[in-house]
C-alpha positions, 0 to 999 in steps of 0.5 A: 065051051060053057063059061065059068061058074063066078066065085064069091067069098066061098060061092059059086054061081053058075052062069045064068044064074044068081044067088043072094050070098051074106058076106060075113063080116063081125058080131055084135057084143050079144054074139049076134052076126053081121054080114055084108049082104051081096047079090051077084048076077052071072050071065051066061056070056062074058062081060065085065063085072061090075060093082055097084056098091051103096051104105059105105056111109051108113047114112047115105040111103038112097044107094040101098034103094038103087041097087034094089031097083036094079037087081029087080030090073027086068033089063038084067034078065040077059046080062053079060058079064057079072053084076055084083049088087051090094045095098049096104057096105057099112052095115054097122052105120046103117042100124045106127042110122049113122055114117061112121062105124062104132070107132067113129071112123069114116069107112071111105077112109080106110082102103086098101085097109088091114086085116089087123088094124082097126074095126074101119081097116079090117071091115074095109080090108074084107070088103076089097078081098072079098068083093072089091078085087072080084070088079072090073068096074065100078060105081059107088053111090052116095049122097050129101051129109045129114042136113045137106043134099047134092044135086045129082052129080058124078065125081070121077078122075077124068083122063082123056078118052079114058073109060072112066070119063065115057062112064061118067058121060054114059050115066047122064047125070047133069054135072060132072066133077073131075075130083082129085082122089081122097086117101083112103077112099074106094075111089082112090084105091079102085083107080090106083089098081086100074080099076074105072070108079065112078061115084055117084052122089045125089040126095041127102042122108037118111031120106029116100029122094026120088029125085036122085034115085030113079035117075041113078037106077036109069044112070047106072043101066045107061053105063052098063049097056055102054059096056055091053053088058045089056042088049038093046037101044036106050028106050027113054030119050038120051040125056043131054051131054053133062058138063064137066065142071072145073072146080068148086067150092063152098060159100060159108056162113058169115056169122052165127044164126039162122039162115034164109035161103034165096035160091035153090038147088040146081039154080044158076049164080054170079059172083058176088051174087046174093044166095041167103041171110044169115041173122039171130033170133031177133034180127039184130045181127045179119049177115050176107051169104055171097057167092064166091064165083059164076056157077051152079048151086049143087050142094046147099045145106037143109038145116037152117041153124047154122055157125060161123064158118059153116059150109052152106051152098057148094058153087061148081064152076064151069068153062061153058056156063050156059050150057051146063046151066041148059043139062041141069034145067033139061034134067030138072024138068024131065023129074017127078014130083017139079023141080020145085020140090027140090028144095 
């Protein structure tokens, strides 16, 4: 018996078969349409569907060229079970080069969203309807905001022997946060349903980081083949297993000024250590940027003009310190360019 045709937003694509679709999703003050573009991969033997979604912030670009590499990826060409590829969610940022939309509204705020509520609830209501409720899995690419960069990391709700945390562990990503669920977030919603989510974050906004996107390409193949969804053995050496960080937080700036950086992304500290200088223009005023606890640098900001209180090198903690610090060396030096070019 021949397996049935997948349907979306009035589509239909035919078992073996794939079919690029725009999701239609508002026009422009001059009548111009928008779409969410979509392009679903239906193999011909059952499987999962999984969705791999990037541009809900419209800023956050390196998911865009994920999902290309993947759809363009030979290793799908006998896929099972359904792949549905999505570059670009928050169309209206992604021409604005702006992580909103145009009400100034966070998209990864309004799930499940409303059909009459605001431009971020409908635009966010017709993506669950439309695409997000079609998945069985799921894995949401991100990166840092405009001037700061992550260093390539998982945030999962982790529940054990979940298929959530043997996702997360198939992506092979150095780090692993077990992240509470944000209201109004993908994440949230997709969990709430039953539905595994990961999200992937690496890079920083409006950049292509090859650092963070080849490793996501390889990432999000490694969790389909865990799900049977591709044929065949890894053919590039396993990555060592993440860790699975307890916590986190940021250190801050202590004064307003501009910052000089002493360690960099990826790098290992102590409490207390020294991890940058804030001062003014003349050096008459500094201030000493400490870290609040052991752990590994895996988010810093990039702009060095900063204020009093701002959000400057995100420490996560860790049970097992030297070992995570071995994954995130391990991963640094499998990369091209050096890790040196991570900062």
């Amino acid at each position: 018996m021949s397996r049935a045709p997948f349907e979306l937003a009035g589509v239909r694509v035919a078992p073996g078969s794939r079919s690029q679709i725009d999701v239609p999703v508002a026009r422009l003050y001059t009548h111009a349409p928008l779409y969410i573009p979509v392009e679903v991969v239906h193999g011909r033997q059952p499987g999962p569907v999984m969705l791999v979604c990037g541009g809900i912030h419209g800023d956050e670009i390196n998911g865009v060229e994920i999902v290309r590499r993947l759809l363009r990826s030979r290793q799908i060409q006998r896929l099972r079970g359904t792949l549905i590829g999505v570059p670009i969610v928050n169309v209206f940022g992604f021409v604005q080069h702006s992580r909103y939309l145009p009400d100034r509204r966070d998209l990864n705020r309004c799930f499940p969203g409303s059909e009459a509520g605001s431009l971020g609830g409908r635009v966010a209501a017709l993506f669950r309807q439309q695409i997000v409720d079609h998945a069985t899995h799921i894995i949401d690419l991100h990166t840092g905001a405009i001037h700061r960069t992550n260093l390539p990391q998982i945030r999962a709700q982790l529940t054990p022997d979940g298929e959530t945390e043997r996702m997360a562990n198939a992506f092979g990503a150095p780090v692993i946060l077990n992240a509470d669920l944000r209201e109004g977030s993908l994440r949230h919603y997709a969990q709430t349903r039953g539905t595994p989510v990961l999200t992937y974050e690496a890079g920083e906004a409006l950049r292509f980081d090859e650092w963070a996107i080849a490793p996501g390409v390889r990432g999000v193949l490694r969790v389909m083949r865990r799900l049977g969804m591709l044929s065949g053995e890894q053919r590039r050496r396993s990555p060592p297993a993440a860790e699975v960080a307890n916590g986190s937080s940021w250190a801050r700036a202590p004064i307003d000024g501009i910052l000089r950086p002493r360690v960099r992304l990826g790098a290992r500290v102590a409490k207390g250590e020294l991890l940058g200088r804030v001062a003014d223009p003349f050096g008459n005023a500094e201030g000493e940027v400490r870290s609040i606890a052991d752990g590994i640098v895996i988010g810093m900001g990039r702009l060095p003009l900063v204020n009093e209180g701002e959000a400057l090198f995100h420490i996560a903690r860790f049970d097992a310190i030297e070992e995570a610090e071995s994954a995130v060396e391990t991963f640094q030096s499998s990369l091209e360019p050096p890790p040196d070019a991570l900062y």
